[in-house]
N, C-alpha and C positions, 0 to 999 in steps of 0.2 A: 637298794634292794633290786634282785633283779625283775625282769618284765613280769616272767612267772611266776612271781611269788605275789606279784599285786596282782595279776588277773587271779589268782587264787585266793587273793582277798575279798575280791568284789563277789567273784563265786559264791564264797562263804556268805559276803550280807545280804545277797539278793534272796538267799532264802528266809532268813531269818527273820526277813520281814515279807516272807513268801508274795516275793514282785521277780522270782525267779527265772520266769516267763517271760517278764518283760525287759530285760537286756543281757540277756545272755543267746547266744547260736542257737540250734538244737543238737548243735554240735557234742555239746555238755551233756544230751541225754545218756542215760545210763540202761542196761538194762537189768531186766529183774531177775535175782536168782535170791535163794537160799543164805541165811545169816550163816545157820551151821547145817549140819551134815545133810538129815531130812525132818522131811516136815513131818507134826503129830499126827500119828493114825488115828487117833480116837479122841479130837478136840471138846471135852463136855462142854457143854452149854449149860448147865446147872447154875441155875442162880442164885445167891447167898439171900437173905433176908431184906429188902430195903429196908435202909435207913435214912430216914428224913429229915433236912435240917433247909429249916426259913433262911434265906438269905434277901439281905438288897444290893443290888448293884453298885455300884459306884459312880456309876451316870446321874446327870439330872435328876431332881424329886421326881417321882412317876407314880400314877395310882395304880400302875399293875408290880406286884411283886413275882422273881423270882423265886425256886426253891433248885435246891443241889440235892440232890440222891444220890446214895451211893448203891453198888451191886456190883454183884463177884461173875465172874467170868472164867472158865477154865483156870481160875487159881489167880485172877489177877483182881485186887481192889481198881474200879473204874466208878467215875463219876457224870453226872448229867447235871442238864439243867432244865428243868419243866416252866413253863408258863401256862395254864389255864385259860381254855379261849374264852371270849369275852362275851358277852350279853348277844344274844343273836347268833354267834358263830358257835354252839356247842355241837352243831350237829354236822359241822364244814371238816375235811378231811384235814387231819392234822400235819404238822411241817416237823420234818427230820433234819436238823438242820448238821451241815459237815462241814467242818472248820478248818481251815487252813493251818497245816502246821507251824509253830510258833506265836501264835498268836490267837489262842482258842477262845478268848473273850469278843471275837469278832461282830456275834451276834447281840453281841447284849443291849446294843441302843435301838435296835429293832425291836428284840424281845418286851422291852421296858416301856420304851417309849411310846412305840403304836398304841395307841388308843381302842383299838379293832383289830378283829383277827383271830381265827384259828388255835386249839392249846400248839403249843410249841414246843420240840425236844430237842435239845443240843449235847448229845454227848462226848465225852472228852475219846479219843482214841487212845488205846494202847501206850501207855509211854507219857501220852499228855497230861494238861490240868492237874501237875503238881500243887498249883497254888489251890488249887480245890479239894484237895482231899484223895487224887489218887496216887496208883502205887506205881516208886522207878523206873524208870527200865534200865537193867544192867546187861547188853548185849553179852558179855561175857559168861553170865549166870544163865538166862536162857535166853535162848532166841528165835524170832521171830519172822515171820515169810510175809514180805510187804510188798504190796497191799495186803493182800489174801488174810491176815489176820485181825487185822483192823476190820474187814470189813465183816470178817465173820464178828467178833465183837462187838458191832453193830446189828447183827441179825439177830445177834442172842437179845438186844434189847430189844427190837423190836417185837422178838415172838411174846417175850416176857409180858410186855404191856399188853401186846392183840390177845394171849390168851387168859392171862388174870384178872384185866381191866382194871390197873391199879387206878387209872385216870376214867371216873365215870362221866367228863364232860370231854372225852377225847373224842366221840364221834359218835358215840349210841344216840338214837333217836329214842324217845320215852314214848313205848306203845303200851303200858300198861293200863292204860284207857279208853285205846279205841275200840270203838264197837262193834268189831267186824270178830266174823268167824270163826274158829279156832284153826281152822284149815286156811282161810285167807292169811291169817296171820304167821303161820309156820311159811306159807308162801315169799310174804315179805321180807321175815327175816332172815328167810335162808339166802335171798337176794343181797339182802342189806351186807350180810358178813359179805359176801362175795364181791361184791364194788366198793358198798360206800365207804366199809373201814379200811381202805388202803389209802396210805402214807403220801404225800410228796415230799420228797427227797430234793432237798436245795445244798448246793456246794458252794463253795467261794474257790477263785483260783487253783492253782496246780493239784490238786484232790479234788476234782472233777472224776476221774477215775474211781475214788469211791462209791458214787452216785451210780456211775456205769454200771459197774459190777453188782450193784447191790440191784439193782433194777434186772440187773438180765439177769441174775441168781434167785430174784423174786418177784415174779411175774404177779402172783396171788395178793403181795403185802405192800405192793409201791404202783402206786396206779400215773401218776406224776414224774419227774424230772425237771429241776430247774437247774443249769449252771451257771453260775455268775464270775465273767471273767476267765473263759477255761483257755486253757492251751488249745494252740489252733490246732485244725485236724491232723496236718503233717507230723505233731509232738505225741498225737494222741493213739495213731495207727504206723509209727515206723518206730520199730527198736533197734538201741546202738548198741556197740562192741562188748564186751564183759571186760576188754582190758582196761576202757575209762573206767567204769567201777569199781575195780581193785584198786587205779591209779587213784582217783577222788578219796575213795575212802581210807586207805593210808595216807592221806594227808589230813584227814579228818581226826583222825587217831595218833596222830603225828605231835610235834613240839611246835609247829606254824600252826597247825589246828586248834591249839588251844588257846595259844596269843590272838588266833583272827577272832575268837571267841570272845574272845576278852574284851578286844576293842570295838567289833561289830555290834554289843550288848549295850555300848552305852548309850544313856539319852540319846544326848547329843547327834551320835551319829545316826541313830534310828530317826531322831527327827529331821533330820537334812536327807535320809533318804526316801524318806515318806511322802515330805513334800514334793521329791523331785519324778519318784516311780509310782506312786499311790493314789493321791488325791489331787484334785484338780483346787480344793483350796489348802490354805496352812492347817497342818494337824494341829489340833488340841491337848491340854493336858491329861483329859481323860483319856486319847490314844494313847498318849504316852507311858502311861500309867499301869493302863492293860495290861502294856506290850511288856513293862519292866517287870510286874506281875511274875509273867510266863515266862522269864527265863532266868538264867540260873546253871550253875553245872549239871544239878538235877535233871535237870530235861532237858538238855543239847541230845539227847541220842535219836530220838525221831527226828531232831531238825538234822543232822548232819544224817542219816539215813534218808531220808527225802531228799536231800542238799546233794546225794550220792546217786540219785538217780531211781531209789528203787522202786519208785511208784511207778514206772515206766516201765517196767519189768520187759512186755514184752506188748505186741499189737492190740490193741482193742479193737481195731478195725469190726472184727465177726460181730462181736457186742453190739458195736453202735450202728452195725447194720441191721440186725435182727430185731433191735429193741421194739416193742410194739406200743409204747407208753409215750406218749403225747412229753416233747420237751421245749423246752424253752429256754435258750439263750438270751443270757441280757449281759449288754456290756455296755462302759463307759466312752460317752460321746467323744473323751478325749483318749481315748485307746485308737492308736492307729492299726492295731492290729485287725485283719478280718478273722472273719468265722463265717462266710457266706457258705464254706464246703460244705458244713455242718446238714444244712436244709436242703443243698444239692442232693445230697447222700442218703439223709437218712429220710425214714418212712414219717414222721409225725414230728416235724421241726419246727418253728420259729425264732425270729429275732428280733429283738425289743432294743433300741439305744435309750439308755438314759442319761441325765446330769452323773457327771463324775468322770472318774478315770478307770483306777481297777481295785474299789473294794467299795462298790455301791451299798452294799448293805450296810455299811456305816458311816458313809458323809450322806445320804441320802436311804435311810429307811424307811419313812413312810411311802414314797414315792416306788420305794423297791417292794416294795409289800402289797402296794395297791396294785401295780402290774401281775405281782405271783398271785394274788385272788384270782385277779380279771381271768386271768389265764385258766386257776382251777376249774372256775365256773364255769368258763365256756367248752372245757374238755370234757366235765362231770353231766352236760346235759344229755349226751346219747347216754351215758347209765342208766341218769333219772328216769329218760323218755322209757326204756325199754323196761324199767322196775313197775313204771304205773303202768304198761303194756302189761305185763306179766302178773298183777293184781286183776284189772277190771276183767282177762281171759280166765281166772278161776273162780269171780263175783259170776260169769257168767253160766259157768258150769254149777252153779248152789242153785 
């Protein structure tokens, strides 16, 4: 075989087990354009009826359960998955969590297992969570503008929840007892909507960029940012040629694209590349399992779509400068990668190293969960501070 048809192997599995990032150029960046001709003028948001259905994970026995919802999107079946926060945290800002394509069960030893913690929403993207209950995507039938579509299908969940409250322990405080004023209390609640029910938005890996955008799109509904594992700044603010795009993605569509499919999908090779770009210890059968879960000819078109560059569309740079939303980078102790630029650069940064490599939230979730609280807490205190300012200044006018 010759040279390029194996680098265009490896190409192929480094997404598939989105470690994409981590041995490939940015050479391979692609940038973002249009599936087909133009994008929809009038994207509805309207959202279909949830339907609700209990689920348990497949992980470890855990005494928090899961549930999947589904809800309609501009014409598309999409599915989530909720956790309910836990004793003490009903009133902590909830977690949006964004999965890495290929492998959308990313979260679930976090969601399950933690003991503590925040309600939790993991929705599947456009295309994704075939094994859940959502609906194809057939590039061919319609098409779709990536990112930009994904993430709008993430807004539409989010407004959906912020303004029906389908989740009563998502983040409402219970004042239907305190004894204050009618006037002090329209005070506080008009505060409360304004700060305390915004979202932190956590990413894993090369979908970092949804976070971005959703964040600079929704100043109102995402008060937080956490990325875990992102592409470094140089991947995240310089866009490449449109002719690697064409070239990648005719090979994606191609007769090698299907075979690299084929063989890239199995265990086997998922597990020797997991171990070797992934985790800092040996995966387990529950990765394994996830991972075989999610794919499928079904759902290769987000991977090979991502795999093509199209998240990378074009600069983020303006985004991740302007963002006004306190973030937080965490990366694994054995990722030689930096992201020091990140903090240089932007206005409200941090960096956290912890145990692992590059998919902390699941060789290490508690661990990755207690750092994204610390973090909330200590960013949500000038809210707090300024909400009981803005209280005791209208107790003092009665």
């Amino acid at each position: 075989m010759k040279i390029s048809n194996v680098r265009l192997f490896i190409f192929t599995f480094a997404t598939l087990t989105n470690a994409f990032h981590d041995v490939l150029s940015y050479d391979y960046r692609l940038s973002w354009r249009r599936i087909k001709d133009r994008e929809k003028q009038h994207a509805t948001q309207k959202l279909a009826k949830t339907v609700v259905q209990s689920t348990r994970s497949s992980l470890p026995p855990s005494t928090i359960e899961t549930i999947v919802r589904e809800y309609e999107y501009d014409g598309w079946k999409l599915t989530y998955r909720y956790r309910p926060a836990t004793k003490g945290y009903e009133n902590e800002p909830p977690l949006f969590l964004i999965h890495p394509v290929g492998i959308g069960l990313v979260w679930d030893r976090m969601m399950t297992a933690a003991s503590n913690g925040p309600a939790m929403i993991a929705p599947n993207l456009i295309g994704c969570g075939i094994s859940e209950g959502s609906a194809e995507w057939d590039p061919d039938k319609r098409g779709l503008f990536v990112p930009l579509d994904w993430v709008k299908g993430c807004e539409a969940l989010l407004r959906h929840i912020q303004e029906n409250e389908d989740f009563s322990s998502l983040s409402r405080n219970s004042l239907d007892n305190t004894p204050l004023p009618a006037i002090l209390f329209k005070s506080m609640w008009s505060s409360f909507n304004r700060d305390e029910r915004k979202w932190t938005v956590i990413s894993q890996g090369g979908l970092a960029p949804i976070a971005v955008l959703l964040a600079a799109r929704n100043p109102n509904l995402v008060g937080n940012i956490v990325m875990a594992s992102p592409p470094q700044w140089k991947e995240m603010t310089t866009p490449v040629p449109e002719k690697i795009l064409a070239k990648n993605l005719s090979f994606f569509k191609g007769f090698f694209g299907g075979i690299a499919f084929d063989v890239l999908e199995r265990r086997g090779t998922i597990s020797l590349f997991s171990n070797i770009f992934l985790f800092s210890n040996p995966c387990d059968d529950v990765w394994l399992d996830s991972a075989e879960r999610e794919m499928g000819e079904q759902a290769r078109q987000p991977v090979a779509v991502f795999n093509a560059g199209f998240t990378f569309n074009k600069s983020l740079e303006r985004e991740l400068l302007d963002l006004g939303q306190p973030t937080l980078i965490v990366q694994g102790q054995d990722d030689a990668r930096t992201r020091d630029e990140y903090c240089v650069k932007m206005k409200k940064c941090t960096i956290k190293k912890l145990p692992g490599k590059n998919v902390i939230p699941w060789e290490y979730p508690s661990q990755f969960l207690e750092v994204v609280l610390g973090f909330i807490s200590k960013s949500e205190v000038p809210q707090r501070e300024r909400l009981t300012k803005e209280s005791r200044e209208v107790s003092k006018g009665l």
